[in-house]
C-alpha positions in Angstrom: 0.0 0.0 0.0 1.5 3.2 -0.9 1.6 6.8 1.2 -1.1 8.2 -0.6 -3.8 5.3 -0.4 -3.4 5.8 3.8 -3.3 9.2 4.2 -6.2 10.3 1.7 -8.4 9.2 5.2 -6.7 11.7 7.1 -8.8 14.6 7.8 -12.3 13.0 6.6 -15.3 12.5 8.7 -16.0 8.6 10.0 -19.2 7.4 11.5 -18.3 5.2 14.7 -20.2 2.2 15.6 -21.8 2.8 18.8 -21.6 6.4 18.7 -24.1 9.3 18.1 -21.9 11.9 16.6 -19.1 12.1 13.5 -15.6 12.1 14.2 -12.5 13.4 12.1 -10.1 10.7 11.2 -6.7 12.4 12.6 -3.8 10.4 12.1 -2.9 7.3 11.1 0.6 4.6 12.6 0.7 1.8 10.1 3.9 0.7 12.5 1.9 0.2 15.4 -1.5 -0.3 13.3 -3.7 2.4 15.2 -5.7 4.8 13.4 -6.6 7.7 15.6 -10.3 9.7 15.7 -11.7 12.8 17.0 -14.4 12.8 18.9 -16.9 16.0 19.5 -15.2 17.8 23.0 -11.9 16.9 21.6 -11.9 13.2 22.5 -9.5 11.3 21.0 -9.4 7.6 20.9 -7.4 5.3 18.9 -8.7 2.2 16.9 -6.9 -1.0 15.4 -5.8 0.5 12.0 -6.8 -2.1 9.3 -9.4 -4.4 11.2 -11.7 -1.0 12.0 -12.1 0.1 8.9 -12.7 -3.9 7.6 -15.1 -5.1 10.2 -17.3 -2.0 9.8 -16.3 -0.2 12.9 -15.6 2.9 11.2 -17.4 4.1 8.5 -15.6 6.8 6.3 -17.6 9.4 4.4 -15.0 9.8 2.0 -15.2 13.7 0.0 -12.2 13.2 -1.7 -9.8 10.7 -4.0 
């Protein structure tokens, strides 16, 4: 996978299983496999980086590619 297939995700909104509100995908550590989101009241909490976004944890409402 190259640089610009991760980090086309950074800075788009995610809907979060389990949650009411959007978060802001912030930054993404393919070395430790954590992707990190935003919460609303600047919560930040960190998710396994490939099986989130597979199992359907997060959702991305992707704007731009």
């Amino acid at each position: 996978m190259s640089w610009n297939n991760i980090t086309y995700l950074i800075g788009e909104r995610v809907k979060i299983e389990g949650e009411k509100k959007i978060g802001v995908i912030t930054r993404i550590d393919v070395n430790k496999g954590v992707i990190f989101v935003l919460h609303k009241r600047m919560r930040e909490q960190a998710y396994p980086y490939p099986e989130a976004l597979d199992s359907g944890l997060l959702k991305p409402e992707v704007t731009k590619r």
